[in-house]
MARBA-3410 file (N, C-alpha, C, O; in Angstrom, 1 decimal):
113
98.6,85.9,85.0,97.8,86.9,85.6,98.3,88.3,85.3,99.4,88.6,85.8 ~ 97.6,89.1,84.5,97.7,90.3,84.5,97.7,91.0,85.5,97.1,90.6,86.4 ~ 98.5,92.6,85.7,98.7,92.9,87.2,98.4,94.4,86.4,98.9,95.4,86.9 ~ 97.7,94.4,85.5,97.6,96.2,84.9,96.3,96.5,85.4,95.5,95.6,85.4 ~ 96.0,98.0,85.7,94.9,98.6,86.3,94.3,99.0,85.2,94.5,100.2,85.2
93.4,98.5,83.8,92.8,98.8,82.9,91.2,99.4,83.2,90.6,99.2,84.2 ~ 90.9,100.2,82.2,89.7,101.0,82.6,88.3,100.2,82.7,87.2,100.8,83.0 ~ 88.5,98.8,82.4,87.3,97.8,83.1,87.2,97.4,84.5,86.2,96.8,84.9 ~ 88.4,97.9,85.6,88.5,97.8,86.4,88.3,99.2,87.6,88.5,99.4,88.8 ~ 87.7,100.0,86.5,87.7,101.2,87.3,86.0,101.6,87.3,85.2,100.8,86.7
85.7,102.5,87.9,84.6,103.3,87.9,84.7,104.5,87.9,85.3,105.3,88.7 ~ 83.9,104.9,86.3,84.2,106.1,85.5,83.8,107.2,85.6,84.3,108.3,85.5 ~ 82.1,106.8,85.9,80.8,107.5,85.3,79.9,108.0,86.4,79.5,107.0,87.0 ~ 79.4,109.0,86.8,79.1,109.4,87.5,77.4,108.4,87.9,76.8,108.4,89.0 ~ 77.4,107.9,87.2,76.2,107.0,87.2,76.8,105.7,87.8,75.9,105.3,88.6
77.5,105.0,87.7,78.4,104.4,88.5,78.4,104.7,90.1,77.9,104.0,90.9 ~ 79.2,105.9,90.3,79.3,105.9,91.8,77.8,106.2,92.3,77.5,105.9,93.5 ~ 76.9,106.8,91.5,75.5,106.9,92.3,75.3,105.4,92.8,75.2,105.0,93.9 ~ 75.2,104.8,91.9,74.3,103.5,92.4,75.3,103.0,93.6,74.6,102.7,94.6 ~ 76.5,103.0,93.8,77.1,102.7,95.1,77.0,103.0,96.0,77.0,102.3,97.0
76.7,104.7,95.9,76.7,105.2,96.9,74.9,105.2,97.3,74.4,105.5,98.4 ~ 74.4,105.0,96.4,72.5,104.9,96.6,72.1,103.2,97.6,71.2,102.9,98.4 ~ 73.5,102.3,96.9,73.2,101.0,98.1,73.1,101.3,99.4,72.3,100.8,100.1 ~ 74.1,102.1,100.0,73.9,102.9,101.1,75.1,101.2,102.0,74.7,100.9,103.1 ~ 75.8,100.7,101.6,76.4,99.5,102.1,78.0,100.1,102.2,78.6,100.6,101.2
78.4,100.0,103.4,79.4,101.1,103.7,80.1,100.5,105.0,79.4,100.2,106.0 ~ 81.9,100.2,105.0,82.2,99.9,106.2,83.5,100.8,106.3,84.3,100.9,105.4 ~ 83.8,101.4,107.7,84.6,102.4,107.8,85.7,102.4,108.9,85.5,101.7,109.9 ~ 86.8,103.2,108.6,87.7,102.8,109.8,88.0,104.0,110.0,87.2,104.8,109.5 ~ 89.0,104.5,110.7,89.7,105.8,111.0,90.1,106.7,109.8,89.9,107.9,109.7
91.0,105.6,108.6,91.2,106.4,107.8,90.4,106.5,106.5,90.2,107.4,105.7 ~ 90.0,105.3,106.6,88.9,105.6,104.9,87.8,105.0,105.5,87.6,104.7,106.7 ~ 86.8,105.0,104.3,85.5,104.5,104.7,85.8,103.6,103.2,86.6,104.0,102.4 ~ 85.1,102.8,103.0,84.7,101.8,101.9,82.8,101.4,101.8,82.1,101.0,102.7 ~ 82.5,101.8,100.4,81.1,101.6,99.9,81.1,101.0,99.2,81.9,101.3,98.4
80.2,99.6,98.8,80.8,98.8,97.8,78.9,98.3,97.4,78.0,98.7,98.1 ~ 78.8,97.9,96.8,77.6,97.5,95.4,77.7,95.7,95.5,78.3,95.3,94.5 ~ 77.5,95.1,96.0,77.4,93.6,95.7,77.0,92.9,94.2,75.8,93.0,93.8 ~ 77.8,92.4,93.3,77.5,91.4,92.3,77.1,92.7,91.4,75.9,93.1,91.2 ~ 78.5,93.3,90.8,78.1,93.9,89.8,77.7,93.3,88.3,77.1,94.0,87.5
78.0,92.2,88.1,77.3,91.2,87.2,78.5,91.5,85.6,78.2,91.2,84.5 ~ 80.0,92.3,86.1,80.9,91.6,85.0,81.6,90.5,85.4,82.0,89.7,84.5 ~ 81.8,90.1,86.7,82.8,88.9,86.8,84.6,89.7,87.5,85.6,89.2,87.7 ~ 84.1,90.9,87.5,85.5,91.3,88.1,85.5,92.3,89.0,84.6,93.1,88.8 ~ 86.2,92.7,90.2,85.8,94.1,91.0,86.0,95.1,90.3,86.9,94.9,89.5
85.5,96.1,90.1,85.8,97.6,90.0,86.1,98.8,91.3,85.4,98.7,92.3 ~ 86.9,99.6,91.3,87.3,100.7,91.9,87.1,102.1,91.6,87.5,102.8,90.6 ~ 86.3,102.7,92.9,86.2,104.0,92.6,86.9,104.6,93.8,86.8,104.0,94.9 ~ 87.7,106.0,93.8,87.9,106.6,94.3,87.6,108.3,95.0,87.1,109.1,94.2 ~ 87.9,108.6,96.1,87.3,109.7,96.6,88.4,110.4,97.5,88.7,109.9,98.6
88.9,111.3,97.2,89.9,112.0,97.9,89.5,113.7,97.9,89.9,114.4,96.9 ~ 89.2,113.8,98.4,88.4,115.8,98.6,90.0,116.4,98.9,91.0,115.7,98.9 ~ 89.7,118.0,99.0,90.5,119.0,99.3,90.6,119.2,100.8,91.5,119.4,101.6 ~ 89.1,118.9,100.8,88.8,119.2,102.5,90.3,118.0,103.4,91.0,118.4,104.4 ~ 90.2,116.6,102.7,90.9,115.5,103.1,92.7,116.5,103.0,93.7,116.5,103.8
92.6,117.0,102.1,94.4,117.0,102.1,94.4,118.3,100.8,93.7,118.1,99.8 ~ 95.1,119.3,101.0,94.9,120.3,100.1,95.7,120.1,99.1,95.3,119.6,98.0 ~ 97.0,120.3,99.4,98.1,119.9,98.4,97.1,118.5,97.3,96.3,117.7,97.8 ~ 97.4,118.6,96.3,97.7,118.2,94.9,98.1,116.2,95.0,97.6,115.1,94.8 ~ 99.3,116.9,95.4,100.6,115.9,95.0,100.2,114.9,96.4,100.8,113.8,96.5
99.3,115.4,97.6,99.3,114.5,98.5,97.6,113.7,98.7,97.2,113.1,99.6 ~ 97.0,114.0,97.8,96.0,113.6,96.8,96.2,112.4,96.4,96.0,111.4,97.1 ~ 96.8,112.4,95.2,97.2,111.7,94.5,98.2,110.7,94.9,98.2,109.7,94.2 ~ 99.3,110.8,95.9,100.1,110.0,96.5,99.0,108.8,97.3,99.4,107.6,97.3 ~ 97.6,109.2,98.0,96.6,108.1,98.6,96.0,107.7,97.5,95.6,106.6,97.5
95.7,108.7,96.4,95.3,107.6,95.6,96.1,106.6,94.6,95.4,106.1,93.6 ~ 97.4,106.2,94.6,98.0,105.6,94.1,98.5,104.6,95.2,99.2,103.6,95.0 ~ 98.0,104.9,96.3,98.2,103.8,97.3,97.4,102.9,97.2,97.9,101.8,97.3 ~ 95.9,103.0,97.1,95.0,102.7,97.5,94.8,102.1,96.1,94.3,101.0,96.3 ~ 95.1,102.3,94.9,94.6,101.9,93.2,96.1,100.5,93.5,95.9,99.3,93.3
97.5,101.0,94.0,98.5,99.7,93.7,97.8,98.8,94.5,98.0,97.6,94.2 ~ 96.9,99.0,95.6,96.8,97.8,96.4,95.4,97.1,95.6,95.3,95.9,95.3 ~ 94.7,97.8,95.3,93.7,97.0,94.6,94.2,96.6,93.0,93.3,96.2,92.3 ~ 95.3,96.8,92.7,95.8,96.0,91.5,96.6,95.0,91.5,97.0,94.5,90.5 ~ 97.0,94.6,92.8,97.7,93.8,93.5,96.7,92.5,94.1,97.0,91.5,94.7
95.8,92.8,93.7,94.8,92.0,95.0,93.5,91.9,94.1,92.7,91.1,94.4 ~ 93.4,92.7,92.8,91.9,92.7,92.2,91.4,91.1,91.9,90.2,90.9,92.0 ~ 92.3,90.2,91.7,92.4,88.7,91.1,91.5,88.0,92.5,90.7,87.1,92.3 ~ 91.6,88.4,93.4,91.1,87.5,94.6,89.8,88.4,95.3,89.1,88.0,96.3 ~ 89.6,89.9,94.6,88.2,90.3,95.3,86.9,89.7,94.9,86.8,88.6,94.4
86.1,90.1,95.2,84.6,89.5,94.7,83.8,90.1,93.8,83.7,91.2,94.4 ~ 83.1,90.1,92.5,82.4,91.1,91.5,81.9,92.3,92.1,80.7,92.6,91.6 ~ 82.3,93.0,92.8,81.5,94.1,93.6,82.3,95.1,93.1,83.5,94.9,92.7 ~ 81.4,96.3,93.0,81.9,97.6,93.0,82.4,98.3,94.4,81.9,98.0,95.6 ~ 83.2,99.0,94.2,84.1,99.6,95.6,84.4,101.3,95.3,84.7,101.8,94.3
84.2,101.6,96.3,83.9,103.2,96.4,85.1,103.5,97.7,84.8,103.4,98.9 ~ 86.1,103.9,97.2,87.1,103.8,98.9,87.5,105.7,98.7,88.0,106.2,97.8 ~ 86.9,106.3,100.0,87.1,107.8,100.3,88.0,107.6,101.5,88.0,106.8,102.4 ~ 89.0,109.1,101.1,90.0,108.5,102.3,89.3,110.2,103.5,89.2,111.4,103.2 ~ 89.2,109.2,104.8,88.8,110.4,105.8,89.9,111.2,106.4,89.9,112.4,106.6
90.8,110.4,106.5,92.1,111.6,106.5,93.2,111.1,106.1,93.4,109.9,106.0 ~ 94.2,112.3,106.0,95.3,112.0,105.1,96.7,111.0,105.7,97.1,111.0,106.8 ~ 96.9,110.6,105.2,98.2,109.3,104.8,99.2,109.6,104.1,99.1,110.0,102.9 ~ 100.3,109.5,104.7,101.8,109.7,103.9,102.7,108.4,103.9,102.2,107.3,104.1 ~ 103.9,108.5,103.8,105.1,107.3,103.6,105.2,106.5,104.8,105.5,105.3,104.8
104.9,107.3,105.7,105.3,106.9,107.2,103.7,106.0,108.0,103.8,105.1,108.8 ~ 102.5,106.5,107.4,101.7,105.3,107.5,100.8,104.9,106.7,99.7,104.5,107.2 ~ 101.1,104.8,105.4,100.9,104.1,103.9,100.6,102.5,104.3,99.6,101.8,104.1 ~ 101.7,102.0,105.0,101.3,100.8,105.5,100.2,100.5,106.6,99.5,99.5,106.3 ~ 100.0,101.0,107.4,98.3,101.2,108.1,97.3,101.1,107.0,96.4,100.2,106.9
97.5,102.2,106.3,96.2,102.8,105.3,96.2,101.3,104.5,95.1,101.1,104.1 ~ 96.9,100.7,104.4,96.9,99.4,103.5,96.1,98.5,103.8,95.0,98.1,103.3 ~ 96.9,98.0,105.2,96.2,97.1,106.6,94.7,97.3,106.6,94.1,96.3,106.7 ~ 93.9,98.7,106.7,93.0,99.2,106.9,92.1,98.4,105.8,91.4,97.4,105.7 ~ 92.6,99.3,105.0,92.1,98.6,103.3,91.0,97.3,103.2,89.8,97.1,102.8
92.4,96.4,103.8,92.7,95.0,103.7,91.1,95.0,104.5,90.1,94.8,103.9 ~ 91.0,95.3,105.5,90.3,94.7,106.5,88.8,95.0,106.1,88.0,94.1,106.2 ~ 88.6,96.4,105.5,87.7,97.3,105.1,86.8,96.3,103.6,85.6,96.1,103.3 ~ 88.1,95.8,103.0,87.3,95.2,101.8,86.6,93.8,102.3,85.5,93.4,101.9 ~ 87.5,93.0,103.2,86.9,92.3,103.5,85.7,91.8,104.1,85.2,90.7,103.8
85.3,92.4,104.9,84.6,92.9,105.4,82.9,92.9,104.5,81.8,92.4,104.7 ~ 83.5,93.9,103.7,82.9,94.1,102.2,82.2,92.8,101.6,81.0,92.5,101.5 ~ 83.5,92.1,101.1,83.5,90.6,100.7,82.0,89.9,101.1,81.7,88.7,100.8
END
């Protein structure tokens, strides 16, 4: 089993996240919300992400949720379901509860599933 986050596994194109976000299928917790697309029809999940300025201004604390949020779904892509996933984080997450935001995740995709 491959464990690399390759660009088949991602969502690129702005035409992409429309149709996700046009399903209007959405489940949400305190810190993210998750939108996901049922039966994208490759046989594997895809991941999109959404982290605003408004969420966290700094840069570098951006990019720290979304490297949380991409290791966990590269960790776990092998056992999701062909759906597209749209995960926005509603507020910000650091070292100290990275593991929540995980837990959340977990629950959020499932759900999905």
């Amino acid at each position: 089993m491959k464990q690399g986050f390759a660009k088949r596994y991602r969502l690129l194109k702005t035409d992409d996240f429309s149709s996700v976000f046009a399903f209007k299928k959405q489940h949400g917790s305190a810190l993210m919300q998750v939108f996901y697309l049922p039966g994208n029809g490759l046989g594997h999940a895809r991941l999109g992400l959404v982290v605003s300025k408004k969420t966290a201004k700094r840069a570098h604390e951006r990019n720290y949720m979304k490297r949380v949020v991409r290791e966990w779904f590269r960790c776990h892509k092998e056992t999701l379901p062909p759906n597209d996933f749209i995960v926005r984080v509603r507020r910000p997450f650091n070292r100290e509860t990275a593991a929540e935001a995980r837990s959340q995740l977990a629950q959020l995709i499932r759900k999905a599933s």
